[in-house]
C-alpha positions as CSV (number, residue, x, y, z in Angstrom):
1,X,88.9,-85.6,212.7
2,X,86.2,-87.7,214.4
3,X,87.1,-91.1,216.4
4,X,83.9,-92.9,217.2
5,X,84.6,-96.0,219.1
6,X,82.1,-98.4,219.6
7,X,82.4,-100.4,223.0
8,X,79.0,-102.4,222.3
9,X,78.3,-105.4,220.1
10,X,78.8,-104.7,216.9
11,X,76.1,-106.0,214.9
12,X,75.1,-102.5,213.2
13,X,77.1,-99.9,211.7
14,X,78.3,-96.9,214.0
15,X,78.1,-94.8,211.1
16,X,76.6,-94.6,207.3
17,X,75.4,-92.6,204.3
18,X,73.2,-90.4,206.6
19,X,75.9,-89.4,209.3
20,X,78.4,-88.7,206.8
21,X,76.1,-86.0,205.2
22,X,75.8,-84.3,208.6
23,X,79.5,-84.9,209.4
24,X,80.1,-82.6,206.2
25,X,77.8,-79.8,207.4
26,X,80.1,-79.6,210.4
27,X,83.7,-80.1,208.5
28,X,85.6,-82.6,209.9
29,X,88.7,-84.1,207.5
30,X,87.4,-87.1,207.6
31,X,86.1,-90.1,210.2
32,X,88.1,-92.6,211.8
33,X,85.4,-96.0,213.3
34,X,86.5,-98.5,215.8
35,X,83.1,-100.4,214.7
36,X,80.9,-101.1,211.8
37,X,80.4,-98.6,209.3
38,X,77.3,-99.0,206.4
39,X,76.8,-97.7,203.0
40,X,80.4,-97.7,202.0
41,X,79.8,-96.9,198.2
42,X,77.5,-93.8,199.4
43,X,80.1,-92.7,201.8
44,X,83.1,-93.1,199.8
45,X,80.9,-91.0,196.8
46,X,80.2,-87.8,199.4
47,X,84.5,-87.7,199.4
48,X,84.4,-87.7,203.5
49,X,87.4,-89.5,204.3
50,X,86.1,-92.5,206.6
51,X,88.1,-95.6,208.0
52,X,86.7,-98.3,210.2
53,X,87.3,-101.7,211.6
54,X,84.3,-103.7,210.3
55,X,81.8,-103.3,207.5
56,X,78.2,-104.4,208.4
57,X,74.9,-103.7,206.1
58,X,72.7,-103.5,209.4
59,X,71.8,-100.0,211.3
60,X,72.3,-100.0,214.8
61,X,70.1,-100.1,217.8
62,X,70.0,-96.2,218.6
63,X,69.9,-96.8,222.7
64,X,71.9,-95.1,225.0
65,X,74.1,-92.2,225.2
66,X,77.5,-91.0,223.7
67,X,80.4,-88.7,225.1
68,X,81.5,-85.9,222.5
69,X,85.2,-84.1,223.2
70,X,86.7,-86.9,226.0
71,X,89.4,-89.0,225.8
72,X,88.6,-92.9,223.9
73,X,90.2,-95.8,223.4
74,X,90.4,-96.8,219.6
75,X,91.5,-100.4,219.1
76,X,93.7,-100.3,221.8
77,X,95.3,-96.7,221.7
78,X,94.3,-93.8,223.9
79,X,92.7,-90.7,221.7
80,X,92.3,-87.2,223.4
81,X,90.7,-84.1,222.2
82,X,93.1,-82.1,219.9
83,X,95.4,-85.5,219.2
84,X,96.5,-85.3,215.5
85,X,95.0,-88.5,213.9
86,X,96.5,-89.4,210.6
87,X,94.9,-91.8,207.9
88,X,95.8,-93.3,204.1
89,X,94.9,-96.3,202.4
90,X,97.5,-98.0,204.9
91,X,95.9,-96.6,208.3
92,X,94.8,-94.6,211.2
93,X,97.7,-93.4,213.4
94,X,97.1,-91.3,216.8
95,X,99.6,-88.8,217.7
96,X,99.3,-87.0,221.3
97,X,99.2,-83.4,220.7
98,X,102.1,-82.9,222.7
99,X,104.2,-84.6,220.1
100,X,102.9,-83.8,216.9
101,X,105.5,-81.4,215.5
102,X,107.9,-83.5,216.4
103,X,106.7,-86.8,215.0
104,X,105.6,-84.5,211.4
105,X,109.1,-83.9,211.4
106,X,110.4,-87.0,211.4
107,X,107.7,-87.6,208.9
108,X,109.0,-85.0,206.5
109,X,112.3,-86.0,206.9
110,X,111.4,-89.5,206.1
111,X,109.4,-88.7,202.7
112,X,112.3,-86.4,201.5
113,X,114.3,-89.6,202.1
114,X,112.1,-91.9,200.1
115,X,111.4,-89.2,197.4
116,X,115.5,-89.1,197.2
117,X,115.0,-93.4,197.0
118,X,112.7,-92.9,194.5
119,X,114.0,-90.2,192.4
120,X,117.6,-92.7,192.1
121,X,115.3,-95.9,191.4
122,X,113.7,-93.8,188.5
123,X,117.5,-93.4,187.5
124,X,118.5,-97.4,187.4
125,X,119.7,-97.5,190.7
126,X,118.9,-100.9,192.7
127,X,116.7,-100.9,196.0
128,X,118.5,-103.7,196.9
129,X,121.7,-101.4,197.3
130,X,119.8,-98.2,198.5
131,X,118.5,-99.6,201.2
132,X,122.0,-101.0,202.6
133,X,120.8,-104.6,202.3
134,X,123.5,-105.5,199.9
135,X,126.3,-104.2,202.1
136,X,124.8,-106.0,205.4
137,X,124.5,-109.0,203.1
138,X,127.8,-108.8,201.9
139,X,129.6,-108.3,205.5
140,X,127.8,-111.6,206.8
141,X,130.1,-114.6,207.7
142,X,129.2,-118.2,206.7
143,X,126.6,-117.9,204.4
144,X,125.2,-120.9,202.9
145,X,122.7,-120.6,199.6
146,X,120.3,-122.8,198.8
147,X,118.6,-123.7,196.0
148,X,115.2,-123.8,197.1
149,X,114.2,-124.8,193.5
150,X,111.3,-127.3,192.7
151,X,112.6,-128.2,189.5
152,X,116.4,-129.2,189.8
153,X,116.5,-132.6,188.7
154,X,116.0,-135.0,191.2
155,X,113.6,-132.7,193.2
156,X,110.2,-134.0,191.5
């Protein structure tokens, strides 16, 4: 996985069409942007997996110099060499190497949990009562309902 973090302005895209196709000469599983990115249809039609903060039509100034295998900072998290970065339609997570079969652990315990949920929802079973929300709700003391309802008589 690449994390390229932008600490400049950010009035061009850090990445594109053009550095995706070189990015898939090289192999990464996919591209995570703390910046602008360009050319989304292009990129998303090459099938490299890239996620970014901002999405800007412009190309960038190319001034400067950048820092390949060191430690960044990604929207306010610490990335190293060799941390396991995850990324879905939901996010980018950063997980210190030092920790990472420990947190996919709890990770696969977690979706056998929710594929367990899911399976019993596919079955009629309520979410409601899965989850335990039914049974805290039930234990609560003085609980007053309200009839939040726009269209009780005397509400209009």
């Amino acid at each position: 996985m690449l994390v390229v973090v932008c600490t400049a302005e950010i009035s061009g895209a850090q990445w594109g069409d053009l550095a995706c196709r070189y990015a898939l000469q090289k192999g990464p599983a996919g591209v995570v942007v703390q910046g602008c990115v360009r050319d989304v249809d292009q990129v998303r039609a090459l099938g490299l997996p890239v996620w970014a903060t901002h999405i800007h039509p412009m190309h960038p100034d190319k001034r400067g110099h950048g820092t390949v295998n060191a430690p960044v900072v990604c929207e306010g998290v610490r990335v190293c060499p060799g941390d396991m970065i995850v990324a879905d339609g939901d996010g980018v997570l950063a997980v210190p190497r030092a920790d990472a079969a420990r947190v996919v652990a709890a990770a696969q315990a977690k979706m056998k949990r929710e594929d367990e949920i899911a399976a019993a929802v596919r079955n009629g079973a309520a979410v409601w009562d899965l989850s335990g929300a039914a049974a805290i709700y039930a234990a609560m003391d003085n609980i007053t309902e309200i009839d939040a309802a726009f269209d009780d008589p005397g509400n209009a």
